[in-house]
C-alpha positions in Angstrom: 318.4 217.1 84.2 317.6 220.0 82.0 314.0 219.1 81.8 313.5 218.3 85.4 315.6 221.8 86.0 312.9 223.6 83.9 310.1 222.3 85.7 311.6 223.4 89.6 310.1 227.0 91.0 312.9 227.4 93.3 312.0 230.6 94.2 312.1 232.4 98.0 308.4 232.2 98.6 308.6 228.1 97.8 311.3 227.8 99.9 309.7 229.3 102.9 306.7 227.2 102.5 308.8 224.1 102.4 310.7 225.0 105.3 308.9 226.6 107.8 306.1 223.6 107.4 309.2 221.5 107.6 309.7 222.4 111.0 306.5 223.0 112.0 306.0 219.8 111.3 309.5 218.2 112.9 308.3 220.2 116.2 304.6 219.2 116.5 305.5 215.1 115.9 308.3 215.5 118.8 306.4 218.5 120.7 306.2 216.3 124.0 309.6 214.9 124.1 310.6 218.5 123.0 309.0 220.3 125.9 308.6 217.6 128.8 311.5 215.7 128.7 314.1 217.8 126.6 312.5 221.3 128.4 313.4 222.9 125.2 310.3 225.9 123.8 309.9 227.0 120.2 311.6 230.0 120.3 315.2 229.5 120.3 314.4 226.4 117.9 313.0 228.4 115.3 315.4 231.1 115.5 318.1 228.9 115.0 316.0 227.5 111.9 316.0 231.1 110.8 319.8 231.3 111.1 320.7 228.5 109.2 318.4 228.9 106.3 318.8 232.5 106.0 321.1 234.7 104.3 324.1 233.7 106.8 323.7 230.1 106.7 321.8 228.0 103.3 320.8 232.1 102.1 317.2 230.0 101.2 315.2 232.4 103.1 315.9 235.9 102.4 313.2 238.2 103.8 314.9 241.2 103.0 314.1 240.4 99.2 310.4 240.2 99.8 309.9 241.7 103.4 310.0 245.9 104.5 310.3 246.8 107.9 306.6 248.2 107.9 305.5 244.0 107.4 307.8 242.6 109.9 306.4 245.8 112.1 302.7 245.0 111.5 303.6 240.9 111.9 305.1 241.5 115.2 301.5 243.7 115.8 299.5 241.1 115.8 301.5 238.6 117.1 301.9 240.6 120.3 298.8 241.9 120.7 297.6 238.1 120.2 299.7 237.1 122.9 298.9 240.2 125.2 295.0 239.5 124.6 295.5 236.0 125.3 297.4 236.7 128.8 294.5 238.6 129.4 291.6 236.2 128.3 293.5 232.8 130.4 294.1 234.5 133.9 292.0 233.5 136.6 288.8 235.2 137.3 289.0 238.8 138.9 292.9 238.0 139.0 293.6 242.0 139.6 291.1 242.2 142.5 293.5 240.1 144.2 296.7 241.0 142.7 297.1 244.1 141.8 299.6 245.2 144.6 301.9 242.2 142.9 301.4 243.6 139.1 301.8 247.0 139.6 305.3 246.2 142.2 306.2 244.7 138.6 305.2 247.2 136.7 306.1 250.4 138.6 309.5 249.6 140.7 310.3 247.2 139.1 310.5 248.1 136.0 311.6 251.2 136.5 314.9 250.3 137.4 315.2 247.9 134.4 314.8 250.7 132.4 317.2 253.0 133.8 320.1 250.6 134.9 319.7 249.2 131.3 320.2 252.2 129.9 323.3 253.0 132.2 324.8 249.9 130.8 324.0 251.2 127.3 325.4 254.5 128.0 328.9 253.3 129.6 329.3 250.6 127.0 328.4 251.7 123.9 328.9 255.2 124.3 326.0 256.3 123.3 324.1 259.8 124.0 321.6 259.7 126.9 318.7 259.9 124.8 319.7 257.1 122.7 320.1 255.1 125.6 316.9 256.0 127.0 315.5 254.2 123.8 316.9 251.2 123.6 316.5 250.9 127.8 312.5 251.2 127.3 312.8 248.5 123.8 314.6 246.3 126.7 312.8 246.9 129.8 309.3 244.9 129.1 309.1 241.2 129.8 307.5 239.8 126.1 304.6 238.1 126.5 305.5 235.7 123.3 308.6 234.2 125.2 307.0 234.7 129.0 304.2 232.0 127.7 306.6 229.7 125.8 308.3 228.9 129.1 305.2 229.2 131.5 302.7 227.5 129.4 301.3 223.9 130.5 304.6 221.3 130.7 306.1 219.3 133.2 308.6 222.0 134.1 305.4 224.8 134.7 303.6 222.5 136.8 306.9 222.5 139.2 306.3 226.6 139.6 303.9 227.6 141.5 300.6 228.8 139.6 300.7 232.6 141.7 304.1 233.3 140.3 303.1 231.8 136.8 300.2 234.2 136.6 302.2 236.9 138.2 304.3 236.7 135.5 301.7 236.2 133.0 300.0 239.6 133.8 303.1 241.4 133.9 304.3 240.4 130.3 300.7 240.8 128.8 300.9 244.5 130.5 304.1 245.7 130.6 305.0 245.8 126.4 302.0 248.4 126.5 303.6 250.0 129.7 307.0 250.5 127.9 305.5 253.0 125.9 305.8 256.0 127.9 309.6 254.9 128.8 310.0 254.8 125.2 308.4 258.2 124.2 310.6 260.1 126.8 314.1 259.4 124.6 312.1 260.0 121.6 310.3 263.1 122.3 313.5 265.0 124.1 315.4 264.6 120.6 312.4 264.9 118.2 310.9 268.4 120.3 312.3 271.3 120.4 312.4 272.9 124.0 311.7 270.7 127.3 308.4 271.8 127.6 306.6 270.6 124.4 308.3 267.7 125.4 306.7 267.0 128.4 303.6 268.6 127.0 303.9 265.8 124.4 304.7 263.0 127.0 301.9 263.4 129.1 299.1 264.3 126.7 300.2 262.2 124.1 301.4 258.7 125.5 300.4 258.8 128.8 296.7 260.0 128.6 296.0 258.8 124.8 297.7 256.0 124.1 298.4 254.6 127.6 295.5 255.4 129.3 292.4 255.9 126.7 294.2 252.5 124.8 293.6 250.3 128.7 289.9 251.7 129.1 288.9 251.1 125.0 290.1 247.4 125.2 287.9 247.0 128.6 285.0 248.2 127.1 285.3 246.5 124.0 286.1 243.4 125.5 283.2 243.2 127.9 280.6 244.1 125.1 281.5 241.6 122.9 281.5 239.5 125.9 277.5 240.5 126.5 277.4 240.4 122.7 278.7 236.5 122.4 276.6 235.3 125.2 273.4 236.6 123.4 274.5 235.1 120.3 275.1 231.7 122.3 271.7 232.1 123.9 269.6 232.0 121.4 271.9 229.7 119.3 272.5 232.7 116.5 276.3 231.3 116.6 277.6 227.8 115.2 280.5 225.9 116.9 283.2 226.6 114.7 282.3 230.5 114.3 282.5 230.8 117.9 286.0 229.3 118.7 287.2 231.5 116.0 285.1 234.8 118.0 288.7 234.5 120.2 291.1 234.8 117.4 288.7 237.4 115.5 288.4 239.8 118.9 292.2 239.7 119.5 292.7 241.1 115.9 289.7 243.9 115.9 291.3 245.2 119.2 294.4 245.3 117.5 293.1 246.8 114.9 291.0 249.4 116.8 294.1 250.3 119.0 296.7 251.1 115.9 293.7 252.9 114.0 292.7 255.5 116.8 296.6 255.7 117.0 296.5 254.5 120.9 298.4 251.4 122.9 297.7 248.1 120.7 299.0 245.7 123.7 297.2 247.9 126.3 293.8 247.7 124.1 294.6 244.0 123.7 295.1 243.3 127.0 292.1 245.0 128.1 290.0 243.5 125.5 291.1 239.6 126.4 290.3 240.7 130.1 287.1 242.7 129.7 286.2 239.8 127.2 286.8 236.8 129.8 286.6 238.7 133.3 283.2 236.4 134.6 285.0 233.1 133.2 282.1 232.4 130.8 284.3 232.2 127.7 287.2 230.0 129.5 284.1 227.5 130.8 282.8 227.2 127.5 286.2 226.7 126.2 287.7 224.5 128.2 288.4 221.6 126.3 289.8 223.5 123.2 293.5 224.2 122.5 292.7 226.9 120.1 296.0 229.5 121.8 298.3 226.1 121.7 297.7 226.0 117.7 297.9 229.6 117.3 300.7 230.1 119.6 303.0 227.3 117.0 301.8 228.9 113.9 302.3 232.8 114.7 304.9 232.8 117.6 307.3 229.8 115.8 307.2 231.4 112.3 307.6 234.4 114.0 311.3 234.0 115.5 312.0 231.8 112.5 311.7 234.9 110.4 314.0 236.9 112.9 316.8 234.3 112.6 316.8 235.4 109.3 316.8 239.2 109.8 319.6 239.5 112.3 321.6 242.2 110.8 324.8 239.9 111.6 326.5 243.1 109.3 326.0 245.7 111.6 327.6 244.1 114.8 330.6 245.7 113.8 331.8 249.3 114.4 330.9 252.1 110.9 331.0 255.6 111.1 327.7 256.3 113.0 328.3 253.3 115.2 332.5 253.3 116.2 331.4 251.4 119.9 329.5 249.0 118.7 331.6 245.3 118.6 330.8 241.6 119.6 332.7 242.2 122.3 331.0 245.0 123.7 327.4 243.8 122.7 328.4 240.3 124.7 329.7 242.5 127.5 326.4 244.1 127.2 323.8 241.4 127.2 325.7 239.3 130.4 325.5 242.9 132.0 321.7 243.3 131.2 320.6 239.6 131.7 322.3 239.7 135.1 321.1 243.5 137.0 318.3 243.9 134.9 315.8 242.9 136.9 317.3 240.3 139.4 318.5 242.6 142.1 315.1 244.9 141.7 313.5 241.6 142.2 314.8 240.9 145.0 315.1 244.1 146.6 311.8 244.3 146.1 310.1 240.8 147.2 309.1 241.8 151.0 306.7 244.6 149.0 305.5 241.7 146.1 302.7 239.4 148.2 302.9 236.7 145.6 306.6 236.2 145.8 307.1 234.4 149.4 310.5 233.0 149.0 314.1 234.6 147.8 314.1 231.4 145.5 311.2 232.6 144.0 312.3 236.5 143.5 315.4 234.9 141.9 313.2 233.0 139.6 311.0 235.9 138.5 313.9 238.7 138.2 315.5 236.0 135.7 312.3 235.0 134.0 311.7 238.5 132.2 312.8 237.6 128.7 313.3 240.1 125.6 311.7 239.1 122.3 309.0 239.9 119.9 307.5 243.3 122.1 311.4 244.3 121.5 311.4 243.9 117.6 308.0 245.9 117.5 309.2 248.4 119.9 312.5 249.4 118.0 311.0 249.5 114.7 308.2 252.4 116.6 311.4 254.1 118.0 313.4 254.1 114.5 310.2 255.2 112.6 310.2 257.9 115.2 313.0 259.3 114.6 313.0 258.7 110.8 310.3 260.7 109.9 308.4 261.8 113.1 305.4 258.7 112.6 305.0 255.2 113.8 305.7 254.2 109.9 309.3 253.4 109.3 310.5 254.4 106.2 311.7 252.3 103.2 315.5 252.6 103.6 317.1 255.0 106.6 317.6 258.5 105.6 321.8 259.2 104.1 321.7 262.5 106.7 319.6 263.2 109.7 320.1 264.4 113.0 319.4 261.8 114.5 321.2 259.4 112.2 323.4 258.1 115.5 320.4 257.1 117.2 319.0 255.2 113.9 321.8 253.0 113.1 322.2 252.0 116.7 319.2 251.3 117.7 318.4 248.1 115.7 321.7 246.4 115.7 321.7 246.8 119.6 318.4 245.7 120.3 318.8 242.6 118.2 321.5 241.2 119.4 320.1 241.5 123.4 317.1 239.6 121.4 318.8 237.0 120.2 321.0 236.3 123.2 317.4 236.6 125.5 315.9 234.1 123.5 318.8 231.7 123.8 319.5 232.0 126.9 315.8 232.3 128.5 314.7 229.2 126.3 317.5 227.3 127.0 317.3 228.2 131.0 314.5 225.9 131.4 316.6 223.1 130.5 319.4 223.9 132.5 317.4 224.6 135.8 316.3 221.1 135.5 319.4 219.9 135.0 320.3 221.9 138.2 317.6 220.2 140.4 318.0 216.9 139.4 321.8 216.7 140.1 320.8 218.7 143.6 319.3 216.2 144.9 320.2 213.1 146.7 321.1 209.9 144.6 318.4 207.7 145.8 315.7 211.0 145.4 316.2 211.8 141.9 314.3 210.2 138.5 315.2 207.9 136.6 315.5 210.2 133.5 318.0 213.7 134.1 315.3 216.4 134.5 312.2 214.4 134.8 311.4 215.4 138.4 307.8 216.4 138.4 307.7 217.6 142.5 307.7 221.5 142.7 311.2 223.3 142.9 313.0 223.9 145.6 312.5 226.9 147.9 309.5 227.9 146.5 305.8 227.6 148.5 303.7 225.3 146.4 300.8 225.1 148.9 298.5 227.0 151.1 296.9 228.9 149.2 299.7 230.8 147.5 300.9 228.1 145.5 298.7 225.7 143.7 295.1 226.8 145.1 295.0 229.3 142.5 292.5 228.6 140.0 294.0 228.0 135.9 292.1 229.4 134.0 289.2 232.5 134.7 286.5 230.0 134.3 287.1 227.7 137.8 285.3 229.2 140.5 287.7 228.2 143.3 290.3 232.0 143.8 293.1 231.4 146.1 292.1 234.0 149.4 293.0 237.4 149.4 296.4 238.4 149.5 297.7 239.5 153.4 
């Protein structure tokens, strides 16, 4: 034993080889039964794998050993920004010219009111300043894009939703995580400034003009040259095939990397990038036949959740000195609170002003379908850099004294734990509404397998041009007709 024992390298970095490809592996041989007939996604499967092989369950992952908060900040980057530049590139052509009145109902009203009820819960249940609650509101308020596509991407239970509100949704999560940005910088910049009006001064010129606003119109341009650029290259056969399924994954990570170097919106440059880059469905045509997001989506988004099972600062669920209100109980209290008036009652408040959404079944389904993930993680790490040290670099370990130091430790735990519960409850929902509309049916109607139905859900409008007329992806040629 003592020779074999000498031989082993049982050291964290080996481990997380072993297990991530593990179940990587376990997930890609079962994927179909996983999603089709189980209507499970990756996300809360690889957090859990986080949980049990982290330092609360086997302790063989332990990112915290090898791991800062600036890596896991500039992993959940580009793992966003992926995901936002994807939304972007798979919508159907000139999508905004016929739903922008939809979008921007999601993105204005709508989330709007997420922000500010969730911070009202945060302020009455925690007990936490304003401010603070301000913060963690705007971490909250965005739907993430990496948990929006692992429930509406291609399965048997997305093919039962009607492709409008798919899309709908789609846009709204590839936006919105660059939209949260100027919710977010209003907590920050009213305890960071020092009188009201450098504040606002701050607010306007610095989030909502520079990174907001110059971050959307950099991404468009960039996109649609390299658009111009690729088709030139294709033209005159200057690009092999390999190099030019790769062009995708390449362009998502320069606009990234453009956005966080000019110090403007990533997601926002990202977004407008994948759109600029795919708006005349040349790319998607050419494409069509590749699964080239698919791969990336189970290699980045999987291993990305499996690392925040093994973060979750289980510790700091309890009440210390900076943090007396913070409990299990209350944080439960808190994420039934959110997950309920978040966005539900907006939603359906709002659906007679939302063309896309015909139905109150379907307003119910799109005020629950607004899940908090990875955009969340990214998001509080910006806010706690913030108000470490003034930049979007968090520092190494929180400072011992600062004035802000109630803010800092309540940020993170909070936010986490509405993560986690999110991405249980949103990836398990699938599942359960399945469930739900097998049993609802009559005996003789239902499949012979418990969730296996295949017909659209009920009370929602799958045709007529509002449901399923809708082209897939930007490259078909057939748009659904104008919205009335």
């Amino acid at each position: 034993m003592s020779w074999i024992s000498k031989r082993l390298e049982l050291t964290p970095a080996h481990f997380v080889y072993l297990i991530l490809s593990a179940f990587l592996l376990l997930y890609a041989l079962f994927s179909a039964l996983i999603r089709n007939r189980l209507h499970l996604s990756e996300p809360p499967l690889a957090t859990l794998v986080g949980i049990a092989f982290g330092p609360q369950g086997a302790d063989l992952i332990s990112p915290s050993q090898w791991f800062s908060d600036d890596i896991t900040q500039e992993t959940a980057r580009i793992v966003v920004g992926l995901q936002c530049f994807t939304v972007g590139v798979q919508l159907p052509k000139a999508y905004f010219s016929r739903h922008w009145k939809s979008v921007v109902m999601m993105l204005g009203p709508v989330m709007t009111f997420s922000w500010l009820v969730t911070a009202g819960f945060v302020y009455a249940v925690l007990r936490t300043k304003i401010a603070t609650a301000l913060i963690i509101s705007a971490c909250l308020a965005p739907t993430d894009p990496v948990l929006a596509a692992s429930v509406l991407a291609e399965s048997t239970f997305s093919r039962r939703v009607p492709r409008r509100l798919r899309h709908m949704l789609s846009a709204e999560s590839g936006c919105n995580d660059g939209v949260s940005f100027p919710f977010l910088y209003i907590g920050i910049v009213f305890l960071i400034e020092k009188t009201p009006g450098d504040a606002i001064k701050e607010w306007v010129l610095g989030t909502v003009l520079w990174q907001c606003t110059l971050g959307l119109l950099i991404g468009l341009v960039v996109g649609h040259c390299f658009n111009r650029s690729l088709r030139f290259a294709e033209r005159w056969h200057y690009i092999s095939p390999a190099p030019f399924l790769v062009f995708y994954f390449l362009l998502a990570v320069f606009s990234i990397g453009i956005g966080s170097t000019l110090g403007v919106d990533d997601f926002l440059v990202a977004f407008g990038a994948g759109y600029g880059f795919a708006w005349d469905g040349w790319f998607a045509k050419k494409t069509r036949e590749t699964d080239l997001p698919d791969v990336l989506d189970l290699l980045l988004n999987s291993s990305m959740f499996v690392y925040f099972g093994a973060i979750i600062p289980w510790s700091h669920f309890t009440p210390t000195e900076f943090t007396p209100s913070i409990t299990p109980g209350r944080l439960v209290g808190l994420l039934i609170l959110i997950l309920l008036f978040r966005r539900i009652p907006i939603v359906l408040a709002m659906k007679r002003f939302v063309p896309d959404i015909r139905t109150y079944r379907e307003a119910l389904f799109c005020g629950h379908f607004g899940p908090m993930g990875l955009g969340a993680l990214f998001l509080v790490i910006e806010a706690r850099a913030m108000l470490e040290n003034g930049t979007s670099i968090p520092d190494a370990h929180p400072p011992k004294h600062s004035a802000h130091k109630e803010a800092i430790e309540t940020v993170w735990p909070v936010v986490c734990f509405i993560i986690l519960g999110s991405t249980m409850v949103h990836g398990l929902s699938v599942a359960a509404i399945s469930v739900g509309s097998h049993y609802n049916r009559k005996e003789g109607e239902r499949a012979p397998l418990i969730g296996a139905e295949s017909e659209g859900l009920n009370g929602m409008v799958h045709e007529g041009g509002g449901g399923e007329s809708e082209p897939s992806v930007s490259g078909d040629e057939d748009p659904d007709p104008p919205d009335h």
